[in-house]
VORO-670278 format. One record per residue: residue in one letter; x, y, z of N, C-alpha, C in turn. Coordinates in steps of 0.05 Angstrom, whole numbers, plus 5000, padded with zeros to 4 digits. Layout:
AXYZXYZXYZ ...
***
This chain:
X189991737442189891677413192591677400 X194691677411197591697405198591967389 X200692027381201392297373201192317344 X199792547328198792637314200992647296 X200592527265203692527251202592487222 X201292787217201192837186203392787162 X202992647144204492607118203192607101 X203992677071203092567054204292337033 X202092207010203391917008201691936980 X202592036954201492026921198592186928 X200492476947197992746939195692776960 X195592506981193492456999195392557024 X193692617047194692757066194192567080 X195392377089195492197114196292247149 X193692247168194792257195193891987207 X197491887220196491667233195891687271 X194091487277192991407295193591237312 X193491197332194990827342194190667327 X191990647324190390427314188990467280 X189690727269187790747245190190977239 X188790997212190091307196187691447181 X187591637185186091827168186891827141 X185091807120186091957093183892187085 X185192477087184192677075183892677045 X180992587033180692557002179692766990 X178593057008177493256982174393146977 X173593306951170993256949171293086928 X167692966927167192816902168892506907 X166892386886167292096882170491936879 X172392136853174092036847177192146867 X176592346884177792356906177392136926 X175892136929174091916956175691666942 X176691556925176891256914180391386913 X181191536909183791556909185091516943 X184091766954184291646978184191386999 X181891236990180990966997183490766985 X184590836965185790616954188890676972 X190090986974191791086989191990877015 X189990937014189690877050190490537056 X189490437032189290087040192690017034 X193590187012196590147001198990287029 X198190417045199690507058199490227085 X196290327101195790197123195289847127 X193789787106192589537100190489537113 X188089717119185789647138184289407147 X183189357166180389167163178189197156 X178189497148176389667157176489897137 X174989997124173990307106171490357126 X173590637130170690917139170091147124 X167791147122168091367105165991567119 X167891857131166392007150166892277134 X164092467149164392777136161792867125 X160493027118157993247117157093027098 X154293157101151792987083149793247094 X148393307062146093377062143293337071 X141293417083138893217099137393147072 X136192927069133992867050131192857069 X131692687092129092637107128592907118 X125992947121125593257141125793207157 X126093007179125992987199129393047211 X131793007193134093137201134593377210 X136593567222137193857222140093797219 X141094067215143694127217145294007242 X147093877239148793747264147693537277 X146393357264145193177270147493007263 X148292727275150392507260149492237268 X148992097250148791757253150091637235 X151091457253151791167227149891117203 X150891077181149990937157149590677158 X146490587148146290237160146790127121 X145890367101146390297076146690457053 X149290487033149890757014148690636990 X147090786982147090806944148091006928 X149390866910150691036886148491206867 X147091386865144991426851145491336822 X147891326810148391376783147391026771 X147690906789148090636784145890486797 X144290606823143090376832144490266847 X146890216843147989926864148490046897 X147689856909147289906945149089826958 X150389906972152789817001152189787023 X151689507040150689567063152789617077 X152989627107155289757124154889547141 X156189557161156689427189154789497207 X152589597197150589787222150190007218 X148490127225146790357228144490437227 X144290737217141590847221140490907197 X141891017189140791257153141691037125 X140491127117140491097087141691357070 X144091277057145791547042145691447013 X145091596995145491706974147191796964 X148791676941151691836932151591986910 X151092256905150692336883152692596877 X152392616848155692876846153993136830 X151893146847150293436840147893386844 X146793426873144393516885144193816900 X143693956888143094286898140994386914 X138494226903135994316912133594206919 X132194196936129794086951129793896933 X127893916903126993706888128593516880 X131793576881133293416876132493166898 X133093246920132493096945130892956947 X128493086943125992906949126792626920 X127192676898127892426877129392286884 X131292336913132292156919130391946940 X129392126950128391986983126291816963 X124791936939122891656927124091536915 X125991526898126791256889128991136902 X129991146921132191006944130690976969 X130291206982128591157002131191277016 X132691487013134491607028133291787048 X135791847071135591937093136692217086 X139592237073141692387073142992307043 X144892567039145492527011148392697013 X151192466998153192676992154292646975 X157792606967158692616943160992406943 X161492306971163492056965162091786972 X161591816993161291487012161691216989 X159391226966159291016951162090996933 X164291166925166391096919168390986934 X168591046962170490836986167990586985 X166290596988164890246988165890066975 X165990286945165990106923168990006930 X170690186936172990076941173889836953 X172589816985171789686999171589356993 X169289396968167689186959169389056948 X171389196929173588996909174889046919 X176389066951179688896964178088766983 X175488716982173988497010175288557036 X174288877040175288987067171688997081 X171589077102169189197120168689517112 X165689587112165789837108163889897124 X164190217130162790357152162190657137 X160290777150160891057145158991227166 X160691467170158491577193158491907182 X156692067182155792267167154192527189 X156092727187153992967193151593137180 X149593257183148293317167149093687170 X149493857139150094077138148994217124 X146594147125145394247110141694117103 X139794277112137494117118135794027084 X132993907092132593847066131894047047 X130394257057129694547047131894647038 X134094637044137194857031137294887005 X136995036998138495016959140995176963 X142594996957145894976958145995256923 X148495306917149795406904150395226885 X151295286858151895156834154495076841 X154794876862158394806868158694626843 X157994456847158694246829160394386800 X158794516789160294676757163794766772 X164494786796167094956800167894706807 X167694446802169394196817169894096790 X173894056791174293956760174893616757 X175793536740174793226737176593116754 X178593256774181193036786179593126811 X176593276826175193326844177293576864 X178393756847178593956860176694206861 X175894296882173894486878175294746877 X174794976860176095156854175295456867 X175695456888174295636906175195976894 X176995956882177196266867174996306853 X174396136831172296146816169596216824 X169695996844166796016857166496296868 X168196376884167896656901167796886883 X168896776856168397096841164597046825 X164696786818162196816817159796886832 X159696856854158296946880157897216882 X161097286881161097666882158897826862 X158897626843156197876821153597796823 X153097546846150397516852149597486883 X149097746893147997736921145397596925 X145197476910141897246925143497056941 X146396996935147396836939149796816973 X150197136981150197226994149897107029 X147297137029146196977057147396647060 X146696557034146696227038149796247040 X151196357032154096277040155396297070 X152796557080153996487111152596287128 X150296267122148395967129150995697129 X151995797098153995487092155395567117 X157795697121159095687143158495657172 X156895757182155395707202154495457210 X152695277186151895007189155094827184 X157694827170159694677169160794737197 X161394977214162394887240160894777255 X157694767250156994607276157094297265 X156294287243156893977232159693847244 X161394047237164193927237165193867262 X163694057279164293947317163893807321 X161693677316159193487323160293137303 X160793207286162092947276165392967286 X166993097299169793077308168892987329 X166892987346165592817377165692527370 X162892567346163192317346164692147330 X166792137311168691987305169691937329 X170992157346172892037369171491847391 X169191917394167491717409168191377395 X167091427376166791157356170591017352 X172191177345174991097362176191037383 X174891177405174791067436172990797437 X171090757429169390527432171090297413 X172490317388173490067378176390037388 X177490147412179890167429181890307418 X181390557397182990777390184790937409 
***
């Protein structure tokens, strides 16, 4: 895959590839579009990927499960992105916490999985008339009720993990699910570092 050569390029952390470059965008929508745009201004792609954790909506997911995306919706908007292929149906939303959230997704989209960028690189995608893809781990099943992240992520999509951790400290319900979170992100994160590099070896990475 040629030698590993982190930079950054207006705040984005760029590693290039023989054939591709990574852009590290952070969380949320308006990271995800900063990045995407990074990426096309540096590399010139043919190609937008947009890879990394997704929540399960369908029950039939578990933790560390990963498929291609065959199509993303923006929840806020309705509007749909198909991909180049796949399996799931993703949902882009910037605050789903809990079961019922989920299920409102799976009935009015008909989602598989749910996260917080994909539909902002589409959109990107869509207006420089590049190809888009996205492939997604699941980290979290449909039963999880996540933590109030969203309130600690500020409008430029930095998440403020001081914050968060002092809020946590005065509520032990909260306790368990944070080592659940860790637990389910390393196996997610193995499991989609396979298969990206698979899916890089297969397009002659």
């Amino acid at each position: 895959m040629g030698k590993i050569r982190p930079r950054q390029v207006n705040g984005i952390c760029l590693v290039d590839l023989d054939r591709a470059v990574v852009a590290v965008g952070g969380m949320g929508e308006k990271c995800a579009r900063h990045a995407a745009e990074t990426a096309i201004g540096d590399a010139q792609p043919a190609l937008l990927l947009s890879a990394g954790f997704a929540g399960a909506i369908s029950p039939g997911l578990k933790v560390g499960d990963v498929a291609r995306i065959r199509e993303v919706v923006d929840a806020a908007t309705g509007r749909r992105y198909p991909t180049n292929g796949g399996e799931w149906v993703l949902a882009t939303s910037q605050d789903v916490s809990n079961a019922a959230e989920k299920r409102e997704l799976l009935m009015k989209f008909g989602a598989d999985a749910v996260d917080m960028e994909a539909a902002a690189v589409a959109q990107v995608a869509s207006e420089q008339g590049l190809k888009f893809a996205a492939i997604k781990a699941i980290s979290d099943d449909a039963g999880f009720v996540m933590p109030p992240l969203a309130q600690f992520i500020d409008k430029n999509g930095r998440f403020h993990k001081g914050r968060f951790l002092l809020y946590v400290a005065f509520r032990p319900k909260w306790w368990p699910t944070l080592a659940k979170m860790r637990t389910n992100s390393a196996i997610a994160s193995a499991n989609l570092c396979r298969a990206v590099k698979h899916l890089l070896v297969d397009s002659g990475q």
